[in-house]
ZAMARGU-4260 file (C-alpha; in steps of 0.2 Angstrom, whole numbers, plus 5000, padded with zeros to 4 digits):
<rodrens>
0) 5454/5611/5314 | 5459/5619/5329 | 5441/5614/5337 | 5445/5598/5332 | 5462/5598/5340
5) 5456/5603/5356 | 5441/5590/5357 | 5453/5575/5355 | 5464/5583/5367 | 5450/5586/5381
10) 5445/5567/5377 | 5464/5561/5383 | 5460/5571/5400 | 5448/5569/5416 | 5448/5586/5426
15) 5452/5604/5428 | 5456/5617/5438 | 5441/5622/5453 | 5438/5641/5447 | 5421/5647/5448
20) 5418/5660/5432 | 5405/5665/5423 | 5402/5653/5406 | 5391/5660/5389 | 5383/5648/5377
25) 5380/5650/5359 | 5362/5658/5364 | 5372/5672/5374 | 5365/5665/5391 | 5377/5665/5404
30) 5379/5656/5421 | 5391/5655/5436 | 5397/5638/5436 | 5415/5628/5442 | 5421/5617/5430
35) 5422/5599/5435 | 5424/5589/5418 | 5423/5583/5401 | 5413/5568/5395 | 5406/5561/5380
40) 5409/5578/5370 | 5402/5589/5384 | 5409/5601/5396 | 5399/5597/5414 | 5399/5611/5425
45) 5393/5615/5442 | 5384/5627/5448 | 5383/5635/5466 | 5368/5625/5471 | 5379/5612/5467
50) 5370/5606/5451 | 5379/5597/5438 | 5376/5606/5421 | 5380/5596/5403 | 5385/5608/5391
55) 5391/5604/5374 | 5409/5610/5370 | 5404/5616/5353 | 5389/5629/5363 | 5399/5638/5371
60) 5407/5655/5366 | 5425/5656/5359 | 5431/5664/5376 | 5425/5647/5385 | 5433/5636/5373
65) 5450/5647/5375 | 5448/5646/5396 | 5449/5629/5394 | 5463/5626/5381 | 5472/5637/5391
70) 5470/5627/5409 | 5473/5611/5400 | 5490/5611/5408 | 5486/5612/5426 | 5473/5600/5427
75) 5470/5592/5440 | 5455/5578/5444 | 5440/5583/5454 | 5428/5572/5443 | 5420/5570/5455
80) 5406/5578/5449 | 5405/5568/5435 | 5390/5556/5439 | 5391/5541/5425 | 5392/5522/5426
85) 5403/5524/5411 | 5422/5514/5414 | 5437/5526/5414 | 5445/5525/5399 | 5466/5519/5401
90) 5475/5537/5396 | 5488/5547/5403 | 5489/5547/5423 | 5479/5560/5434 | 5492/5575/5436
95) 5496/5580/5453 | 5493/5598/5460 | 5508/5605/5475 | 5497/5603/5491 | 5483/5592/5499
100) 5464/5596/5498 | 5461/5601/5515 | 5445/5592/5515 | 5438/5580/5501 | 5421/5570/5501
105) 5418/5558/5487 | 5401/5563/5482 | 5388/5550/5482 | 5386/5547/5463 | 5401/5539/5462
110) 5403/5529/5476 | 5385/5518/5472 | 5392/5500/5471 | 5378/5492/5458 | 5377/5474/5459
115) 5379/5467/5443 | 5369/5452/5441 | 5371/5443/5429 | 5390/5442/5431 | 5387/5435/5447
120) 5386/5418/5454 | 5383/5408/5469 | 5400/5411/5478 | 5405/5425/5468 | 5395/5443/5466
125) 5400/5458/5457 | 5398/5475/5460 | 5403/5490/5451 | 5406/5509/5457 | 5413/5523/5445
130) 5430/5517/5442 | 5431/5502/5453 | 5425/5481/5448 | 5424/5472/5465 | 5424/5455/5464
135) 5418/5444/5483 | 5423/5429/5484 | 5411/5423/5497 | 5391/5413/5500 | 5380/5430/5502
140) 5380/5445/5496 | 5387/5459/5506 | 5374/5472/5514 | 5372/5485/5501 | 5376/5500/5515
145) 5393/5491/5519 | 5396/5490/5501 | 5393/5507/5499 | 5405/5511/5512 | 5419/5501/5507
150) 5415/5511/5487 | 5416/5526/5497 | 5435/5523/5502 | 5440/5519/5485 | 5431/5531/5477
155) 5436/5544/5489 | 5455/5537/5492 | 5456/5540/5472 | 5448/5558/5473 | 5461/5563/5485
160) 5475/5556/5477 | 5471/5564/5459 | 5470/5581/5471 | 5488/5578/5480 | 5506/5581/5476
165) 5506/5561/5472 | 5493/5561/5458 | 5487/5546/5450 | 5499/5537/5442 | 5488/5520/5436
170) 5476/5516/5422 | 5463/5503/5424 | 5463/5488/5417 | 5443/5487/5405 | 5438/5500/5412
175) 5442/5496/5428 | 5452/5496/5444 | 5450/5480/5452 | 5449/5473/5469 | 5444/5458/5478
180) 5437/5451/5493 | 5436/5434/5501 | 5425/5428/5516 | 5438/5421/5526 | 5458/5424/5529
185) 5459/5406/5524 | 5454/5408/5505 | 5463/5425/5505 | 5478/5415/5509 | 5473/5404/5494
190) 5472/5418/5484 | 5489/5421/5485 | 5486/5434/5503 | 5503/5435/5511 | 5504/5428/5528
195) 5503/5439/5541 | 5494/5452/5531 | 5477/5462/5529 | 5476/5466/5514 | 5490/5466/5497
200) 5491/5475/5481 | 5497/5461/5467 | 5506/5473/5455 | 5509/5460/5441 | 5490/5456/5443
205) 5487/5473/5443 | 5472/5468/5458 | 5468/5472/5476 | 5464/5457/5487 | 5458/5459/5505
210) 5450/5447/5519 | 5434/5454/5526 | 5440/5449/5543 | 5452/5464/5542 | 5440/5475/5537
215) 5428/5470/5552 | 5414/5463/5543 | 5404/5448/5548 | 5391/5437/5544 | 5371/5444/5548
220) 5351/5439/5544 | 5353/5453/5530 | 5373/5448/5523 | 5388/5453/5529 | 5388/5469/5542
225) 5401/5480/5551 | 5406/5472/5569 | 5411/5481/5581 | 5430/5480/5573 | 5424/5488/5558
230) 5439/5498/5550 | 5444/5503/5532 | 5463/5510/5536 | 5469/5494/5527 | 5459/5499/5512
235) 5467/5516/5510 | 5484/5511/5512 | 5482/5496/5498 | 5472/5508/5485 | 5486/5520/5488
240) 5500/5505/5483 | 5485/5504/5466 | 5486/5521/5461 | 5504/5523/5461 | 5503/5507/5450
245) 5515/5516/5436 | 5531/5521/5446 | 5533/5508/5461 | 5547/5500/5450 | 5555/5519/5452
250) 5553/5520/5471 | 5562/5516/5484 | 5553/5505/5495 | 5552/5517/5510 | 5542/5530/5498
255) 5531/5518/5494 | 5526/5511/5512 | 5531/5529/5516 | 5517/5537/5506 | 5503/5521/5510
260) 5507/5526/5529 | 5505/5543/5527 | 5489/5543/5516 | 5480/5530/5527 | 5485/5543/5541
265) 5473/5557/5533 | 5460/5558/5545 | 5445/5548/5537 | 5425/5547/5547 | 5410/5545/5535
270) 5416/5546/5517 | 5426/5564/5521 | 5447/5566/5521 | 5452/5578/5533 | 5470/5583/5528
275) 5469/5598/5539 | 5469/5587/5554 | 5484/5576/5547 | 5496/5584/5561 | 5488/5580/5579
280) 5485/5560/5568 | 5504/5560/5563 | 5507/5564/5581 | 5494/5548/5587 | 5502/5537/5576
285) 5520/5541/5582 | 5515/5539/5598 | 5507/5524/5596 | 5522/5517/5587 | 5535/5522/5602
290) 5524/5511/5614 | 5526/5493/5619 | 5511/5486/5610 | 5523/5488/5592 | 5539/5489/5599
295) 5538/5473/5612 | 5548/5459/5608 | 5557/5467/5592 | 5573/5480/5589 | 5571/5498/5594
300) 5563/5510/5578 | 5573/5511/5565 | 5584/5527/5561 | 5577/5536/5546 | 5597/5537/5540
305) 5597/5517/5541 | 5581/5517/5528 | 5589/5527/5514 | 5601/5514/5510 | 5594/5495/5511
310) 5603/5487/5529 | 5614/5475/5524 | 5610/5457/5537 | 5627/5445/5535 | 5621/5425/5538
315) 5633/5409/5534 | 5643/5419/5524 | 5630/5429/5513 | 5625/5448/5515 | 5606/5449/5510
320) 5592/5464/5511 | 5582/5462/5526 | 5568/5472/5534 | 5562/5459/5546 | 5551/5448/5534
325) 5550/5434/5547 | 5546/5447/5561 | 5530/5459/5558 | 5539/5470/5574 | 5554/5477/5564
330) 5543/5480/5547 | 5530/5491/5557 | 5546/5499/5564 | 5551/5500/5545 | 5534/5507/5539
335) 5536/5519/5554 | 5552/5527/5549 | 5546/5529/5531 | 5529/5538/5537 | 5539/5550/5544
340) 5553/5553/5533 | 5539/5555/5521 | 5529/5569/5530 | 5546/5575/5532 | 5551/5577/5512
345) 5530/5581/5511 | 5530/5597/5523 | 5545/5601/5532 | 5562/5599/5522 | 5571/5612/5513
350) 5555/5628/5509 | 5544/5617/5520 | 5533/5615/5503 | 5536/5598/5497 | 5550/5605/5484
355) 5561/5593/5482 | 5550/5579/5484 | 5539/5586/5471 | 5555/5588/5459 | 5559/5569/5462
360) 5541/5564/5457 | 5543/5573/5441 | 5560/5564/5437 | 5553/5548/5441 | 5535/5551/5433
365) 5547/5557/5416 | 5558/5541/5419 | 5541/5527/5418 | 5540/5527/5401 | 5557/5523/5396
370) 5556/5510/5409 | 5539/5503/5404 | 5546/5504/5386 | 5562/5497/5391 | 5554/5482/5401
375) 5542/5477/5386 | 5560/5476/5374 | 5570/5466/5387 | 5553/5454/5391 | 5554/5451/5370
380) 5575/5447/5374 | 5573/5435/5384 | 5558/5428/5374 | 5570/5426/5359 | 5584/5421/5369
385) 5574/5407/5376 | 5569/5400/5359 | 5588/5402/5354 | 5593/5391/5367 | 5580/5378/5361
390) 5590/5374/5347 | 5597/5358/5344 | 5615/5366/5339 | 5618/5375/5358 | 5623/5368/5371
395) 5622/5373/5389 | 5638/5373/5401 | 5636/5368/5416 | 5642/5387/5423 | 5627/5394/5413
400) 5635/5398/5400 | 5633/5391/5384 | 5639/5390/5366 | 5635/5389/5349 | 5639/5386/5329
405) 5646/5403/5322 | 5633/5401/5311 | 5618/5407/5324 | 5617/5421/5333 | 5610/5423/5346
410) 5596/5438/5350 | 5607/5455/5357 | 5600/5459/5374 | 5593/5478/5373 | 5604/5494/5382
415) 5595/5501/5399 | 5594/5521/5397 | 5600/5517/5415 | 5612/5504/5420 | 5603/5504/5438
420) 5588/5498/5428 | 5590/5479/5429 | 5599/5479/5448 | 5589/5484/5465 | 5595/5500/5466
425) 5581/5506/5453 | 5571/5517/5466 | 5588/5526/5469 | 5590/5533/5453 | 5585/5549/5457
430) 5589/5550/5475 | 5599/5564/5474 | 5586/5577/5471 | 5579/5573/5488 | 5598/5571/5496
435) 5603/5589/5487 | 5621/5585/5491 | 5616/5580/5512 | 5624/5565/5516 | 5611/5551/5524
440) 5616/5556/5543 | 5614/5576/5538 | 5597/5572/5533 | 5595/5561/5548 | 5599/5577/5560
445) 5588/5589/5550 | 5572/5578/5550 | 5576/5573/5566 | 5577/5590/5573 | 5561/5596/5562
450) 5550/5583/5568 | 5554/5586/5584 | 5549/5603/5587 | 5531/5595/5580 | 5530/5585/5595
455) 5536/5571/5584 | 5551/5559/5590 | 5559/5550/5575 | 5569/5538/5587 | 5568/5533/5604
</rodrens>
C-alpha cells in the first residue's frame, strides 16, 4: 500500500531536487546519477556523462524509494532531461525554489518543433514541441531552424521559470500550452492582437498570439527566416504572462508587467538564460528607459510610490484608472517602474533574499483556489439569475432593479471568502506582506536609495 501511495503521488509531479547520489537497483548494481524525473512509472536519472537512464521505480532499493518520498516536498522542475513527445498532463503547478538558476539551457530534446502533418493545411501548419502546440497562421511553412529557435524560448522560458522563485503556476490546456502565429500584423490584428502590440497573452483563451513581424522573421526561397531584426524578447515576456496563467487575477498589475519585464531582461543568446548577468542588463535597460527614445513626447517615469496604488485621472466629472492606454510612452514608463520595483522586492528589499515577496506568492498561490473555486460558483449565479429573470412573472425596472411574485425566488448570489474578490482591488489583497507596515512613499525612499547604489535611477 504504501508503494502504491507513493507511485500515485510521484504521478501528480514533474521534477525533483538536482542531487547527484549514488542509486542501487534490485540486482545490487549501483550508479551515480542526478535525478531528473518520473514518467510512465519510471524514475529517469542522469548520469555524469549526461546520459538519461530509465529506471523502474519498483527496481530500485528501499533506501531509493525513501530518498524520493522524502524530496517530494522540495521539488522543483528540471525535466528537462525528460526526453518524450508525450503532452504534460494538467496537475498541480510547478513549485518554485528561493533563487534563480544562474544559468539554464533547455536541452535540445525538448525544444524539437515536429511538424505535424496531418493537422496541418494550406494556411495553417502545426508544430509541436514538449509542452508547447503552435499553431501558424500563414502560406509557408516556417524554416525548421527558425522554428526551432522560437521552441527553444518557450521551452527554455518554461525551464527557467519552474526553476525561480516564481514557479509555474498554469496547466495546459490537452496537453498543451498554446500559441499562435500570424504572417502579418494585419491578421494578428484580426485575431483579436491589440493595436500597438507585438505580441499578447489572451487569458480567457488561455493562448499566446504573436505577429512574425515582431519577432523579425521574413519571407525566403526555403520559408520564413530570421532578418536582420530578428528578436525573441517579446516571446519571453508573453510565455512569462502564460505560466503565471493561475494567479494573474491575484496580482497587482505592476507584478505582473513587473515580473514579464524582468524575466525578458534575463540575459538570453543561443537557447541559454544567464541570470548571473541580470545586473549590468537591468542597468542597460534602465538606462535605456531614462533616454529620449522612450521618454520623448510623454510624462517623466513614473514614481514606483505612484504604481502601488492605481493613479486616479479626473475627466468630465468622472475619476477613472489610467496608465496611458492611448499613449505607449507613459505604459513603457509603467512597465519600467514595475521592472524595477520588482527586482527590488526580488533582491534587495528587507534580507536582500526575496523574503517578502516570496511570502506574498505563497499567500496568493494559497488563495487561487478559493478564487478559482469561487469564480466557477459565482459564473453558476449569474447563469441561474439570468434564467430567473427570463420569467414571464419578473419584471425589470428601469433603475435595474427588478421585481417579482413572493412565490419565486430568485437564485442567492454566493459569499466571497474576500469581499475584495468582485471589485479591482483583488491583486491587493495581500499587499501588506510586501508593505510590512512601510507606508507607499517609505517604500519609495528605500527602493529608491537601494537601486541606487546599483547604479540604478528609479526617477529622473
Amino acid at each position: 500500500m504504501m508503494k502504491k501511495s507513493l507511485f500515485c503521488l510521484l504521478m501528480a509531479t514533474t521534477a525533483f531536487p538536482a542531487e547527484t547520489r549514488s542509486w542501487t537497483d534490485a540486482q545490487g548494481n549501483q550508479t551515480q546519477a542526478v535525478l531528473r524525473g518520473f514518467d510512465g512509472g519510471d524514475v529517469l536519472l542522469q548520469n555524469a556523462a549526461g546520459k538519461t537512464l530509465r529506471v523502474p521505480l519498483k527496481n530500485l532499493s528501499a533506501d531509493d524509494q525513501g530518498y524520493i518520498a522524502l524530496n517530494i516536498s522540495t521539488l522543483i522542475d528540471p525535466s528537462a532531461a525528460t526526453i518524450s513527445t508525450t503532452p504534460v498532463p494538467a496537475s498541480v503547478p510547478v513549485m518554485a525554489k528561493t533563487t534563480w538558476p544562474t544559468m539554464l539551457t533547455a536541452p535540445d530534446g525538448l525544444t524539437n518543433a515536429d511538424y505535424v502533418e496531418l493537422q496541418s493545411k494550406p494556411g495553417r501548419h502545426l508544430y509541436r514541441s514538449r509542452r508547447f502546440e503552435y499553431v501558424l497562421h500563414a502560406r509557408d511553412k516556417l524554416n525548421p531552424v527558425v522554428m526551432k529557435d522560437v521552441a527553444r524560448v518557450f521551452e527554455g522560458t518554461y525551464e527557467l521559470l519552474s526553476q525561480s522563485p516564481l514557479g509555474v503556476q498554469a496547466q495546459p490546456v490537452n496537453g498543451y500550452f498554446h500559441a499562435e502565429l500570424y504572417q502579418t500584423m494585419d491578421t494578428y490584428h484580426a485575431a483579436g492582437g491589440p493595436r500597438g502590440s507585438g505580441g499578447v497573452y489572451v487569458r480567457d483563451e488561455k493562448v499566446f498570439k504573436v505577429p512574425l513581424e515582431s519577432l523579425g522573421l521574413k519571407l525566403g526561397t526555403n520559408g520564413y527566416t530570421r532578418d536582420d531584426n530578428f528578436e525573441l524578447k517579446t516571446l519571453v515576456h508573453e510565455i512569462t504572462h502564460m505560466m503565471m496563467h493561475d494567479i494573474l487575477p491575484l496580482l497587482p498589475r505592476w507584478l505582473i508587467e513587473g515580473s514579464a519585464e524582468y524575466v525578458e531582461c534575463i540575459p538570453y543568446k543561443s537557447g541559454t538564460f544567464r541570470h548571473s548577468d541580470l545586473l549590468g542588463s537591468v542597468q542597460r535597460y534602465n538606462k535605456d528607459r531614462l533616454s529620449g527614445k522612450y521618454r520623448l513626447g510623454g510624462p517623466p517615469l513614473d514614481f514606483i510610490r505612484n504604481i502601488i496604488r492605481a493613479p486616479l485621472v479626473r475627466k468630465e466629472g468622472q475619476v477613472r484608472f489610467d496608465w496611458g492606454e492611448t499613449s505607449p510612452v507613459p505604459q513603457i514608463g509603467f512597465y519600467h517602474s514595475s521592472m524595477l520595483l520588482t527586482y527590488y522586492f526580488m533582491h534587495l528589499d528587507g534580507d536582500g533574499k526575496g523574503t517578502r515577496l516570496l511570502k506574498f506568492l505563497d499567500a496568493v498561490r494559497a488563495e487561487q483556489p478559493k478564487h478559482t473555486a469561487f469564480v466557477k460558483q459565482f459564473e453558476a449565479y449569474r447563469a441561474a439569475m439570468d434564467e430567473f429573470l427570463k420569467k414571464p412573472e419578473v419584471k425589470k425596472l428601469p433603475d435595474g432593479r427588478f421585481e417579482y411574485p413572493n412565490y419565486l425566488k430568485p437564485p442567492e448570489a454566493p459569499k466571497p471568502p474576500h469581499p475584495d474578490y468582485l471589485t479591482a482591488n483583488l491583486g491587493q489583497i495581500h499587499m501588506g506582506i510586501l508593505l510590512d507596515g512601510r507606508t507607499d512613499a517609505q517604500l519609495q525612499q528605500e527602493a529608491s536609495t537601494a537601486l541606487q547604489k546599483l547604479g540604478i535611477q528609479a526617477t529622473p
